[in-house]
RODO-2510 file (C-alpha; in nm, 4 decimals, decimal comma):
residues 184
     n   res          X          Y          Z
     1     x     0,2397    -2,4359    -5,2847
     2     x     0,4564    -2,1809    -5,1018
     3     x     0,4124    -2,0676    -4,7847
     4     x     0,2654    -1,7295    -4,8756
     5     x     0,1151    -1,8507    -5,1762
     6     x    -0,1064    -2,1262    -4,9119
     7     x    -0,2237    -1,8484    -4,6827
     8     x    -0,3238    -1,6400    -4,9736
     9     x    -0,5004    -1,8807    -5,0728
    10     x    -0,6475    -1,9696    -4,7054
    11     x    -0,7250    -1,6308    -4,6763
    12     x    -0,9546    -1,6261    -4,9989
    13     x    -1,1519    -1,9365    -4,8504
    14     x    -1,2422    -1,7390    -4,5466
    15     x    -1,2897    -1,4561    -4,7395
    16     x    -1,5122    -1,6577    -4,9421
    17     x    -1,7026    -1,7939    -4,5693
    18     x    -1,7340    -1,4509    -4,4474
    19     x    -1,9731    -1,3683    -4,7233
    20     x    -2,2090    -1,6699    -4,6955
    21     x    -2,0167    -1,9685    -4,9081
    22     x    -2,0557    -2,2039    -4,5988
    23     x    -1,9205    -2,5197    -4,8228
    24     x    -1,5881    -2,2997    -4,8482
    25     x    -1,5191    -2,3668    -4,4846
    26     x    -1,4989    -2,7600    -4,6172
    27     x    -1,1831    -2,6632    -4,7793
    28     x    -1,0422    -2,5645    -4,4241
    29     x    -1,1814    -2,8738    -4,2480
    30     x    -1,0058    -3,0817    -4,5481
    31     x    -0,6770    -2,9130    -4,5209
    32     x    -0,6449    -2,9375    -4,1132
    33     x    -0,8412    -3,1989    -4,0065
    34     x    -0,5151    -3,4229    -3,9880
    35     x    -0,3196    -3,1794    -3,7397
    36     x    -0,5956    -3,0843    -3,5311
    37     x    -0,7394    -3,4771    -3,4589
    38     x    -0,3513    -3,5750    -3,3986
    39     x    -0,3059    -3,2963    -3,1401
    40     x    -0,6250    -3,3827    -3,0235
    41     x    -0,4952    -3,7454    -2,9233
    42     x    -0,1806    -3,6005    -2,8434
    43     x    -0,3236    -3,3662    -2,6228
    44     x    -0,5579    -3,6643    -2,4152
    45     x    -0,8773    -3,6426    -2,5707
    46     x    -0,8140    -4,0447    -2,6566
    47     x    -1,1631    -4,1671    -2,8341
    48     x    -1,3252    -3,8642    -2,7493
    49     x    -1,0598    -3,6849    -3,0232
    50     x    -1,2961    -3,7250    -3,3228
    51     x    -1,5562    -3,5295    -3,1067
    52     x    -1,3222    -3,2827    -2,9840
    53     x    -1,1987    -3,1862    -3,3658
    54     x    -1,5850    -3,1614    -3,4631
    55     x    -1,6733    -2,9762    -3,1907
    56     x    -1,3893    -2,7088    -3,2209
    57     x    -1,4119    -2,6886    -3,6136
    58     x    -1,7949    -2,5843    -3,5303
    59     x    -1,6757    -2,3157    -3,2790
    60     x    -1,4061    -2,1939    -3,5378
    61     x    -1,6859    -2,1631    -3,7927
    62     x    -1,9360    -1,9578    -3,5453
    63     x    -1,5977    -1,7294    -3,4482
    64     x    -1,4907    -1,6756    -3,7717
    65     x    -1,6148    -1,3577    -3,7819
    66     x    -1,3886    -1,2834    -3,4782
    67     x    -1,1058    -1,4275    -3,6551
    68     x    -0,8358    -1,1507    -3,6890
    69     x    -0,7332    -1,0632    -4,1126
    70     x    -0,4366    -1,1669    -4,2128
    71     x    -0,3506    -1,3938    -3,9404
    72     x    -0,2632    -1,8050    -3,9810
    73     x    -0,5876    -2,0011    -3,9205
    74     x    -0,4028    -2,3580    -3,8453
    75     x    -0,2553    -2,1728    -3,4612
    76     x    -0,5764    -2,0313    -3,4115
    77     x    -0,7635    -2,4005    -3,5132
    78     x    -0,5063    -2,5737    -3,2757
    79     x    -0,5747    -2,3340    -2,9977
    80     x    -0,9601    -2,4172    -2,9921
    81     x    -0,8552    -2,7726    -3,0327
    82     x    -0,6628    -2,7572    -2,7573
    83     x    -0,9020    -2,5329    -2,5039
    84     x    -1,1664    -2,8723    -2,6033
    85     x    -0,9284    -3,1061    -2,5289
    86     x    -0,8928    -2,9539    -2,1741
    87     x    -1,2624    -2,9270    -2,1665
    88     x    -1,2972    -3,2830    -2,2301
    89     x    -1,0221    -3,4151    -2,0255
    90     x    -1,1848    -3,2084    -1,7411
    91     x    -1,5429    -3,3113    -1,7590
    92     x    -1,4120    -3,6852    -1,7837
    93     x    -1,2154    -3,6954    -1,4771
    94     x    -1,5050    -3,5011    -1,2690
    95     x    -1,7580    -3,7833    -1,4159
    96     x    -1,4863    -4,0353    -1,3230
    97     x    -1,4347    -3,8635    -0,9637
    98     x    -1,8448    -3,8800    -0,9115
    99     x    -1,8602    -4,1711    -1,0310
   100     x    -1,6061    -4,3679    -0,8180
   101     x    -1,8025    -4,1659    -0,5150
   102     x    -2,0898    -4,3522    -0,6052
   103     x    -1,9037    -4,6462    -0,6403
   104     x    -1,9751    -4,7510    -0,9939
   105     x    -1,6653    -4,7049    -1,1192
   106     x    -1,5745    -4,8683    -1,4531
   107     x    -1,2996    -5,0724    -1,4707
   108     x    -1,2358    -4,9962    -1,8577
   109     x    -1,2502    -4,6519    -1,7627
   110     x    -0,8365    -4,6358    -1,7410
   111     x    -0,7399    -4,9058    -2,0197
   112     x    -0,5698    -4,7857    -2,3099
   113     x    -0,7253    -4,8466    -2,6583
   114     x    -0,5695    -5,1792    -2,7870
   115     x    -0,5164    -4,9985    -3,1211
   116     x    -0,3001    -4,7251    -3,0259
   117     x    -0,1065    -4,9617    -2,7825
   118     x    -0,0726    -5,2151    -3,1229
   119     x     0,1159    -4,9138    -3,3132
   120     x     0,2575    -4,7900    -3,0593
   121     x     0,6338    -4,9746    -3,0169
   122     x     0,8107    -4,9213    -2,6664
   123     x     1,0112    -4,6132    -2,7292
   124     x     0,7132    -4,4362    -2,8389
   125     x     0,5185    -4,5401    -2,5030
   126     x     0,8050    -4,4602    -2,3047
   127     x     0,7939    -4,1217    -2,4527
   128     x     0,4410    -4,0530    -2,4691
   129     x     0,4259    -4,1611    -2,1084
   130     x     0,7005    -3,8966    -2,0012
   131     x     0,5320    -3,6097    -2,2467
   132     x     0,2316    -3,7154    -2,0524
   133     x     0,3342    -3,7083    -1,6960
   134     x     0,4632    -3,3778    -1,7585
   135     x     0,2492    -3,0697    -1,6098
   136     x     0,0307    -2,9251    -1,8572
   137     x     0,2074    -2,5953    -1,9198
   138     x     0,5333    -2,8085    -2,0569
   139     x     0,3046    -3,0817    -2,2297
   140     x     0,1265    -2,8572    -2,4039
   141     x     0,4305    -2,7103    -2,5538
   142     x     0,6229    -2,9647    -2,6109
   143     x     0,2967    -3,1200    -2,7937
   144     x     0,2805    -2,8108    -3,0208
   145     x     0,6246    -2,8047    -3,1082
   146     x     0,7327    -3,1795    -3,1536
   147     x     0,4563    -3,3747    -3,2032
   148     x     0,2466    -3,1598    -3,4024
   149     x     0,5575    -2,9291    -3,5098
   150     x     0,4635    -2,6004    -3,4874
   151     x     0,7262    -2,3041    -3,5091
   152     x     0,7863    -2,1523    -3,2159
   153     x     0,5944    -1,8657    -3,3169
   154     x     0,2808    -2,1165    -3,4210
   155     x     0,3157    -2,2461    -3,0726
   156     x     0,2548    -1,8773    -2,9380
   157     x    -0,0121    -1,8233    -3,1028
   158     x    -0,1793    -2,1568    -3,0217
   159     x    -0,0949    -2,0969    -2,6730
   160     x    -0,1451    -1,7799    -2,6611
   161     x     0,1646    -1,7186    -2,5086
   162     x     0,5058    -1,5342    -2,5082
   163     x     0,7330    -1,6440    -2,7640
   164     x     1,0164    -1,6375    -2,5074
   165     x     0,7669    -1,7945    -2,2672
   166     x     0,7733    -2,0953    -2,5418
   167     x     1,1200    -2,1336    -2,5474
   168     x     1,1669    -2,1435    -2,1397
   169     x     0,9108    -2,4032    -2,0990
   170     x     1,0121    -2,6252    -2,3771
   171     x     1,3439    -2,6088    -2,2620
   172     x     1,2489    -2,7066    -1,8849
   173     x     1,0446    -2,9628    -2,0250
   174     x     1,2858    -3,1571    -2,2233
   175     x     1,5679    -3,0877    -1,9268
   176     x     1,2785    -3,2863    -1,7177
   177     x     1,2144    -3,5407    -1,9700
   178     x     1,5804    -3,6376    -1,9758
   179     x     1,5938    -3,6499    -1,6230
   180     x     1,3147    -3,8790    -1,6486
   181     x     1,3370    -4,0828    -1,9582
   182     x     1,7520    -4,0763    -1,9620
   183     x     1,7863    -4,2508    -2,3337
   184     x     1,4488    -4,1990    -2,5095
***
């Protein structure tokens, strides 16, 4: 399907949620689940991403009414997915911060998943590692537009940001990623 052709026909399905089909908004989940659990791990919701994707597909469906005609749902999705990410990554490390002031801190609590460290091979740790240390303005876009590759203008929207503002902060991100990484 075309481009124009696939929001036409996303736009019918919300059309069709809008006036009370609720098992139209299954045709949604189906067709962006993918993206929005990968930027969900991408983005450092680790186990919790299945929750994360759930939980923002349920406040996409309550704000659908909000939802602006005529505009791409995937950048909107991505942007709730990525506001519960940060949600999730923030009430983990207070937990984790009360917790180790209690003193019951749990030693698992840091250890990567041994699945995703199975597929991952070096490079790809290496580079995950550098998107990661990264400060969240310039890992979020360079999240949005590599890993999950989103135009630039995608990435504004999901960001809900500048598109110039895109382009200057990828472009310092990947200058610091080179300084750090050298030949990833």
């Amino acid at each position: 399907m075309t481009g124009l052709r696939a929001e036409a026909a996303e736009a019918a399905v919300i059309a069709r949620v809008r006036a009370g089909e609720a098992a139209a908004y299954a045709e949604l989940v189906a067709a962006h689940a993918g993206a929005a659990t990968r930027l969900a791990q991408l983005s450092g919701a680790g186990s919790d991403a299945d929750d994360v994707v759930q939980e923002a597909f349920v406040k996409a469906y309550v704000a659908l009414d909000s939802f602006r005609e005529g505009a791409a749902f995937r950048p909107w999705l991505l942007r709730i997915v990525l506001n519960e990410s940060r949600n999730r990554h923030r009430g983990r490390e207070r937990q984790l911060r009360r917790e180790a002031r209690a003193g019951r801190m749990d030693e698992r609590a840091g250890s990567p998943d041994p699945a995703e460290q199975a597929v991952l091979t070096e490079r790809q740790r290496r580079l995950h590692a550098g998107i990661a240390a990264l400060p969240e303005h310039y890992r979020e876009v360079v999240t949005c537009r590599y890993l999950m590759e989103l135009s630039e203008a995608e990435t504004a929207v999901a960001l809900d940001l500048a598109r110039g503002t895109v382009k200057s902060r990828v472009h310092r991100a990947l200058a610091l990623m080179r300084a750090e990484l050298g030949d990833v």
